[in-house]
SEMI-469033 format. One record per residue (C-alpha): z, y, x; residue number from 1. Coordinates in steps of 0.1 Angstrom, whole numbers, padded with zeros to 4 digits, always signed. Each point is the difference from the previous one (the first is absolute). Example, Ala and Ser with C-alpha at 12.3 -4.5 7.8 and 13.67 -1.06 7.14 Angstrom:
REC     pz     py     px    i
REC  +0078  -0045  +0123    1
REC  -0007  +0034  +0014    2
This chain:
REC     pz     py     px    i
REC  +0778  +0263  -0203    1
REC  -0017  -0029  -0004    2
REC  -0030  +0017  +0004    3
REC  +0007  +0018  +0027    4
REC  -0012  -0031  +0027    5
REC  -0030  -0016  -0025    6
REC  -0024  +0014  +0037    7
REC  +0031  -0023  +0021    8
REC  -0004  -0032  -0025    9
REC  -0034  +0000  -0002   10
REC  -0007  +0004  +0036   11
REC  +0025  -0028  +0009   12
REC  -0013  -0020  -0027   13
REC  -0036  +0006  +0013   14
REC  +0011  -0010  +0039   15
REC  +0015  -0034  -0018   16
REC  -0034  -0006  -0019   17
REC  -0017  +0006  +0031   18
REC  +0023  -0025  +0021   19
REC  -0005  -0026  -0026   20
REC  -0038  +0002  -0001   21
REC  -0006  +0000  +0038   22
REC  +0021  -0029  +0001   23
REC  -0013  -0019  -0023   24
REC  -0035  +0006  +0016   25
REC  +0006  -0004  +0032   26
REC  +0017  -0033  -0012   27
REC  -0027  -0016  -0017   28
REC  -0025  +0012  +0026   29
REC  +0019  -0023  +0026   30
REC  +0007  -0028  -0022   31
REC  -0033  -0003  -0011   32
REC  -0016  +0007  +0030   33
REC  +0021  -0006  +0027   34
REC  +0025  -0027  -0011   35
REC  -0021  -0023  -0023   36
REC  -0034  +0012  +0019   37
REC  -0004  +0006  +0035   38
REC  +0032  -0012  +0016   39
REC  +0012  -0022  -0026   40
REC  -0014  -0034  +0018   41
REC  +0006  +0011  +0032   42
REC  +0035  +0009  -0004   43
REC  +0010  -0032  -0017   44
REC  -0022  -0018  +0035   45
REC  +0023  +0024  +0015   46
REC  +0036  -0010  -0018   47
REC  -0014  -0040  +0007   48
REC  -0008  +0007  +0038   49
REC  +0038  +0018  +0003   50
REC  +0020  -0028  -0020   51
REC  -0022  -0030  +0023   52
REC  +0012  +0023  +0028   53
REC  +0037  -0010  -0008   54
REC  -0011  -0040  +0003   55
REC  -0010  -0004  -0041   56
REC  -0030  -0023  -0012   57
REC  -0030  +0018  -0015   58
REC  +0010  -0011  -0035   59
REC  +0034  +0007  +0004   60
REC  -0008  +0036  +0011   61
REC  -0026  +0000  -0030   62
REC  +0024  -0010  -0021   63
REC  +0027  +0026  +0014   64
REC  -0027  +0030  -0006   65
REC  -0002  -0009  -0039   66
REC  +0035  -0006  -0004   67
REC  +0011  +0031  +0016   68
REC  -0035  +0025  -0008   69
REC  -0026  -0015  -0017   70
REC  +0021  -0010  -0033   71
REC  +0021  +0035  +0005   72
REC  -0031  +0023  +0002   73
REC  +0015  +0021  -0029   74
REC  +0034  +0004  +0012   75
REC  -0014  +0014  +0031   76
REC  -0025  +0021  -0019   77
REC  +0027  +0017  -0020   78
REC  +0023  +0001  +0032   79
REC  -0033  +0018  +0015   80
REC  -0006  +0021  -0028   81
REC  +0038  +0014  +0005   82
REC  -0004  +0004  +0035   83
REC  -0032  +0021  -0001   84
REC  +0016  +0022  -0028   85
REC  +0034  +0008  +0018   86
REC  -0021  +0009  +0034   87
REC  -0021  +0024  -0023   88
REC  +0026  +0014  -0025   89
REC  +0025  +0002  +0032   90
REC  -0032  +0021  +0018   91
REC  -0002  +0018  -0034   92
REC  +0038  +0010  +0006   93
REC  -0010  +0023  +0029   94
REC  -0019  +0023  -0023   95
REC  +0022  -0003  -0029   96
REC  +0032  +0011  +0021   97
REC  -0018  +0031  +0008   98
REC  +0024  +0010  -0032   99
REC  +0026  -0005  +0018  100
REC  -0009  +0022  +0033  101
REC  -0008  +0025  -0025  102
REC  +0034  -0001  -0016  103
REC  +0014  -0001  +0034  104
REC  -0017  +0036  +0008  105
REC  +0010  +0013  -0024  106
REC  +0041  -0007  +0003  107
REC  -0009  +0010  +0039  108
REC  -0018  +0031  -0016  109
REC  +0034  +0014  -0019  110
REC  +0025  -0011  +0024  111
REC  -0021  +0017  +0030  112
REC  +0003  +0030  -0027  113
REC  -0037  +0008  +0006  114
REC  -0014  +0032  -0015  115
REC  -0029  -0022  -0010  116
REC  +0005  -0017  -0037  117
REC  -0005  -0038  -0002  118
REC  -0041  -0016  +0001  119
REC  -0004  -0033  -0015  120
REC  -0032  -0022  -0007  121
REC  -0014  -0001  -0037  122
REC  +0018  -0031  -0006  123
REC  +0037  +0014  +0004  124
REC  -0005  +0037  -0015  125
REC  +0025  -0008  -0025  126
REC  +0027  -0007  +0028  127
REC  -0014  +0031  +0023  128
REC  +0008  +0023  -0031  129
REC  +0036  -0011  +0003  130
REC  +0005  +0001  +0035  131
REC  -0012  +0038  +0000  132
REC  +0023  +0002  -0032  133
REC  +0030  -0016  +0022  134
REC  -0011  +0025  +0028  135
REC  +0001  +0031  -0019  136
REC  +0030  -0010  -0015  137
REC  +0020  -0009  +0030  138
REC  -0012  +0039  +0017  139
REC  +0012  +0017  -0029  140
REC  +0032  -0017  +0000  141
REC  +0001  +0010  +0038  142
REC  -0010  +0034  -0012  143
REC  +0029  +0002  -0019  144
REC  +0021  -0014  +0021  145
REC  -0005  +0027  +0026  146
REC  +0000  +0028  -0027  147
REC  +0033  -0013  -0016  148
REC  +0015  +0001  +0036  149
REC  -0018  +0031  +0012  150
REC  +0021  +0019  -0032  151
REC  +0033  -0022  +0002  152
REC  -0003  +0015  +0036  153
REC  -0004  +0036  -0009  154
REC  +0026  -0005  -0025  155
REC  +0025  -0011  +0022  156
REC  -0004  +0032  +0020  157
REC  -0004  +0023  -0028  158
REC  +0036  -0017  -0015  159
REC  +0017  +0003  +0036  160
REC  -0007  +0038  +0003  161
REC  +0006  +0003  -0035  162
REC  +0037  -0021  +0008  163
REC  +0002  +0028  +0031  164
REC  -0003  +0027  -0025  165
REC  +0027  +0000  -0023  166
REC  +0023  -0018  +0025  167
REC  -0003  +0035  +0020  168
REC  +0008  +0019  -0029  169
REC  +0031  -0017  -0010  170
REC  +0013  +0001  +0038  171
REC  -0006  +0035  -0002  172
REC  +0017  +0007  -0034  173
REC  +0028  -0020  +0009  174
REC  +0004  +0016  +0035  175
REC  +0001  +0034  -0017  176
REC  +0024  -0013  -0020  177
REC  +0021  -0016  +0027  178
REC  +0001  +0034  +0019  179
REC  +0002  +0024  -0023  180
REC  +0034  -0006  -0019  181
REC  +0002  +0035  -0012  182
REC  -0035  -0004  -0022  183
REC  +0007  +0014  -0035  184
REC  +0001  -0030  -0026  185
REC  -0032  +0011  -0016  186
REC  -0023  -0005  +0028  187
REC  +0022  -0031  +0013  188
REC  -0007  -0013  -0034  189
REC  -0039  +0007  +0005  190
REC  -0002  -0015  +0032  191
REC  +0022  -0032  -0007  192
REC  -0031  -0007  -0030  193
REC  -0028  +0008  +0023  194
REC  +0019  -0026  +0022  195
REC  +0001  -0025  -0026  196
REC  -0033  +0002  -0016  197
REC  -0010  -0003  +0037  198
REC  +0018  -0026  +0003  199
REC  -0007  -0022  -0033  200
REC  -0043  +0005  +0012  201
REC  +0011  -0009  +0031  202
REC  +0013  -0036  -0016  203
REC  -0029  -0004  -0016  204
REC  -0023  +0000  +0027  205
REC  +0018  -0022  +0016  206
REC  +0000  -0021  -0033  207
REC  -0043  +0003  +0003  208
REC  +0007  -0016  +0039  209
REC  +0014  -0034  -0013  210
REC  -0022  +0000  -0031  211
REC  -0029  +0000  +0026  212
REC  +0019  -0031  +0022  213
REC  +0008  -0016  -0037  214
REC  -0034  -0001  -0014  215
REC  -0018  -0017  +0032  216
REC  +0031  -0027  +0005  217
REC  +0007  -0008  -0037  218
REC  -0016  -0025  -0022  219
REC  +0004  +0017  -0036  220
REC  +0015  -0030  -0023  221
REC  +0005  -0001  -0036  222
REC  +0027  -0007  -0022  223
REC  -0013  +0002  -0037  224
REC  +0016  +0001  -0030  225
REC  -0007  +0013  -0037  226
REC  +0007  +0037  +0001  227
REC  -0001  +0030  -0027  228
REC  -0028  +0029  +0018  229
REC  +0010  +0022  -0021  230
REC  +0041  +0002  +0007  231
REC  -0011  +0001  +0034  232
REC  -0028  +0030  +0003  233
REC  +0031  +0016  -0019  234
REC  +0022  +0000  +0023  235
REC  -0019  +0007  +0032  236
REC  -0008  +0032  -0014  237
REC  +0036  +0007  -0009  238
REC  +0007  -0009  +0038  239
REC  -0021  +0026  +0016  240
REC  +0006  +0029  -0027  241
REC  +0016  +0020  +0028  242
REC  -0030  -0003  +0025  243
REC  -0019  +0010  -0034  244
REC  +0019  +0028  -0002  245
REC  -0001  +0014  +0031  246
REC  -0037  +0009  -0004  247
REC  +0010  +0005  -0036  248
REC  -0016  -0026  -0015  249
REC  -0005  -0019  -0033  250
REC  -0006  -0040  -0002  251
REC  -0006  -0014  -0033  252
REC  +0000  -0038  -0002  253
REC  -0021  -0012  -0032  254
REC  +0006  -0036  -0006  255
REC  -0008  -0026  -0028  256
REC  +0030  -0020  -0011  257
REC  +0012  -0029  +0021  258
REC  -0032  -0003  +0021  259
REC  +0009  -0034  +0024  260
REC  -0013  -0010  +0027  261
REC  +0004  -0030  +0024  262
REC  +0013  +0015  +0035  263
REC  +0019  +0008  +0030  264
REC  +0025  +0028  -0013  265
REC  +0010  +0012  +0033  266
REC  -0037  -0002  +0013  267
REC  -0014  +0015  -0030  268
REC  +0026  +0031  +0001  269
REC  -0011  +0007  +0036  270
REC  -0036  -0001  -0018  271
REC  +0008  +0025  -0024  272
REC  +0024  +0021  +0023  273
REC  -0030  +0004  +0025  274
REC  -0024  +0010  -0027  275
REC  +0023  +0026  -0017  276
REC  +0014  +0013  +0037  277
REC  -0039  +0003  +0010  278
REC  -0003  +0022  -0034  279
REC  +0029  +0020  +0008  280
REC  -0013  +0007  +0034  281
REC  -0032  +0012  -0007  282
REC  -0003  +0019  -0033  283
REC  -0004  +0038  -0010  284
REC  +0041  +0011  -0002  285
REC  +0011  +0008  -0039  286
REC  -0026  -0027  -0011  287
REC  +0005  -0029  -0019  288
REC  +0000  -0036  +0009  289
REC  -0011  -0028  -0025  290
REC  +0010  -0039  -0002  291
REC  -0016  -0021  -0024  292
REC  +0003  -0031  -0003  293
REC  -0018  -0024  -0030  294
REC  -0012  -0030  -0005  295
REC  -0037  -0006  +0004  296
REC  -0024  -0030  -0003  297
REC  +0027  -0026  +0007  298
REC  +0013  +0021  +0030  299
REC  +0026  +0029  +0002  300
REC  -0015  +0030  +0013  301
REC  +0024  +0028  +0020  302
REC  -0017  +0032  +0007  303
REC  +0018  +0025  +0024  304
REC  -0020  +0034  -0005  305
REC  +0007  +0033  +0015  306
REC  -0016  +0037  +0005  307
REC  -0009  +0000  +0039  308
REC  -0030  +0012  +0022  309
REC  -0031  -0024  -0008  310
REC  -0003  -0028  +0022  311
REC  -0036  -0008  +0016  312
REC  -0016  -0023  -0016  313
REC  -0007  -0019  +0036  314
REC  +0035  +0001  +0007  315
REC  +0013  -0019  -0031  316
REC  +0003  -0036  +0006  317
REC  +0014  +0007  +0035  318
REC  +0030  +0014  -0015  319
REC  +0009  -0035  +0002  320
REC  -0004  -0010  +0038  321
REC  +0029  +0000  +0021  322
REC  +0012  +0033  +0018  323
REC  -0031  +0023  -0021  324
REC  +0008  +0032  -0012  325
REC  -0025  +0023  -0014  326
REC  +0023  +0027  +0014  327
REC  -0014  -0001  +0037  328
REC  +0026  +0032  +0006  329
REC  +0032  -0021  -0007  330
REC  +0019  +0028  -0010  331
REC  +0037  -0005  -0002  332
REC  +0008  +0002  -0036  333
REC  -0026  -0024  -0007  334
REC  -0008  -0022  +0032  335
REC  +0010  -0040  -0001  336
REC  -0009  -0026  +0017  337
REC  -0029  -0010  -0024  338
REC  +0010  -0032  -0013  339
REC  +0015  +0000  -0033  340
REC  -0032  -0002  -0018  341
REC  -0011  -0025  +0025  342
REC  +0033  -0023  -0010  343
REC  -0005  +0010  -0037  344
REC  -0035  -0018  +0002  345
REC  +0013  -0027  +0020  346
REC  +0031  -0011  -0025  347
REC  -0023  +0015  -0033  348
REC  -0027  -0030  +0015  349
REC  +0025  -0027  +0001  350
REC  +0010  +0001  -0035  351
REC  -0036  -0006  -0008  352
REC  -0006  +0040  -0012  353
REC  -0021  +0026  +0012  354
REC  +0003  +0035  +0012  355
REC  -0024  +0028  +0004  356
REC  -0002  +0039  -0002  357
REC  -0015  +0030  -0017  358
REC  -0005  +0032  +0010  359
REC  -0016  +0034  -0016  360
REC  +0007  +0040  +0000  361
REC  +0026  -0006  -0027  362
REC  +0017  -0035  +0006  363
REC  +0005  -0026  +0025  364
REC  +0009  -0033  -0013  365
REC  +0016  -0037  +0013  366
REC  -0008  -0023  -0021  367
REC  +0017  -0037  +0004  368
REC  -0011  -0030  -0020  369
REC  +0024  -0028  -0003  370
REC  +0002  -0035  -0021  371
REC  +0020  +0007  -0036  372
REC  +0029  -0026  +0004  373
REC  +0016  -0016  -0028  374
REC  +0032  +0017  -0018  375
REC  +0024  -0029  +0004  376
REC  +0033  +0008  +0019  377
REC  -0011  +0030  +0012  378
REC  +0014  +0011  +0030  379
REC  +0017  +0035  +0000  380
REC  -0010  +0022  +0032  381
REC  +0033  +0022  +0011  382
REC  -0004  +0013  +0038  383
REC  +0027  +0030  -0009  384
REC  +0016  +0017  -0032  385
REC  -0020  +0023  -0023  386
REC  -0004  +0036  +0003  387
REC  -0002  +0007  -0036  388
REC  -0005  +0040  +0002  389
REC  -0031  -0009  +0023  390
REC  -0018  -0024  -0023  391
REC  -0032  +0012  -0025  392
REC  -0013  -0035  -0019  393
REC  -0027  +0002  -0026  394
REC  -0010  -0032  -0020  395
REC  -0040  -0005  +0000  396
């Protein structure tokens, strides 16, 4: 950086030089010439004439004009020599604060949001690069802005015919029901599920509604404590074995022994929940589902991997903006509102980790980095009690 305005220093400096030169030339030209030369008897005749003017004698006004000029002739010199040099340097100041106009055109240049980038004179280069830096940046960020809207937009219409959907199916079932007493307990039975399930989608949509409101309106805050990974991971799969076995299938959590980390339990569980719902959702039925978790470099390292469709590789990192789904058909079993993996990145980035994915024709894979914590009173994570039929735990 310091570099960056050597063209701005040395021109400035150069300007000064000048100022001083011309200043000192023009300086001794009229002292020598002017003020001890041509003029310098006639304007002490001059000073006498004035002071006999105001009633004084010759040799008191001779007097007067040594006292005051004659003896003092380098005071007034130096008092000169200032004088000249602020009337050039403050003439100087016109060209120098040509910077400044330049600046000026280019704040005008972004605000106006012109199409055209940023021109600056050699000197301030360094300061037109940011300003087209700050300009790019600033249309992007509109950019996204727009997009981010443009889909929170179309999700809100795709949720509210998808809310219409099963909410005319369960008034349907249930006014079948409602009319038709005589309906053999079989197909009431039938009916009263179809009702439900109906019913239990229809609760989550709704759910997807205030996560929307929640994530725009909420500042996410954390609460940290020492916490065991590896309890937890365990028990989130035990949580959502029967959502695993509804598509019938496996998740195997591998885990090294008392792996802590320094975190927001709660926060961290809605992390992990998100990641292994998101697996769950998208992966071949009667596959399996891998969690690993190990300790790597200093950091602990939590790999969520599942068989699914290959994502594009242009499509990866915006797994992570708010309301994207690489599923641009929303169908129902898999549609949300697209912002778990948004939140996941947002709480995974405030405990100082990092979180990326992976994807091939075999595996996809979410990978979180986050700082190993010490294992002093270690905080036990419990959200609900275990489900020991459901859980499969390997030691790596």
């Amino acid at each position: 950086m310091k570099n960056n305005y050597r063209k701005l220093k040395l021109s400035i400096l150069l300007q000064t030089v000048f100022v001083t030169a011309l200043t000192v030339l023009v300086g001794t030209f009229l002292l020598q010439y002017v003020i001890d030369g041509v003029y310098n008897d006639s304007f002490a005749a001059t000073f006498v004439r004035l002071m006999m003017y105001f009633n004084l004698e010759r040799e008191q006004a001779v007097e007067l004009y040594w006292r005051i000029i004659g003896n003092n002739k380098d005071l007034f010199t130096v008092v000169g020599f200032l004088l000249l040099f602020a009337l050039f340097f403050y003439i100087a100041l016109s060209q120098m604060t040509k910077y400044l106009h330049q600046v000026e055109k280019g704040i005008e240049n972004i605000i106006s949001e012109s199409k055209e980038p940023v021109h600056m004179i050699t000197e301030l280069k360094p300061i037109e690069k940011r300003l087209n830096e700050i300009k790019e940046t600033l249309k992007r960020q509109e950019m996204e802005a727009v997009e981010a809207e443009r889909r929170k937009n179309d999700l809100v219409v795709f949720l509210a015919h998808d809310l219409k959907t099963p909410l005319t199916s369960i008034v349907a079932y249930l006014s079948m029901l409602d009319t038709h007493p005589e309906m053999p307990v079989e197909e009431r039975a039938r009916y009263t599920h179809i009702s439900l399930e109906k019913a239990i989608r229809l609760g989550e949509l709704i759910s997807e509604f205030f996560e929307i409101m929640k994530f725009n309106l909420q500042d996410i805050e954390l609460e940290k404590t020492e916490l065991n990974l590896s309890m937890m991971l365990e028990q989130l799969a035990d949580e959502l074995y029967a959502v695993l076995r509804e598509k019938n299938l496996i998740c195997k959590v591998y885990t090294e022994e008392n792996l802590v980390v320094d975190g927001d339990p709660d926060k961290l569980a809605r992390v992990f929940d998100n990641l292994l719902r998101n697996a769950i959702a998208y992966c071949y039925p009667d596959t399996l589902i891998e969690i690993q978790a190990k300790e790597v470099s200093g950091a602990v390292q939590i790999v969520f991997a599942n068989r699914a469709k290959e994502i594009p590789p242009d499509k990866l990192e915006r797994l992570f903006e708010k309301f994207y789904r690489v599923d641009d058909s929303r169908s129902s079993a898999t549609g949300g509102a697209g912002l778990g993996l948004a939140i996941a990145k947002e709480i995974v980035g405030l405990h100082g980790g990092t979180i990326h994915v992976e994807s091939n024709k075999e595996q996809t894979k979410f990978i979180v980095s986050l700082p190993k914590g010490e294992k002093d009173e270690v905080h036990t994570y419990s959200r609900s009690a275990f489900r020991s039929k459901s859980r499969r735990r390997k030691k790596i």
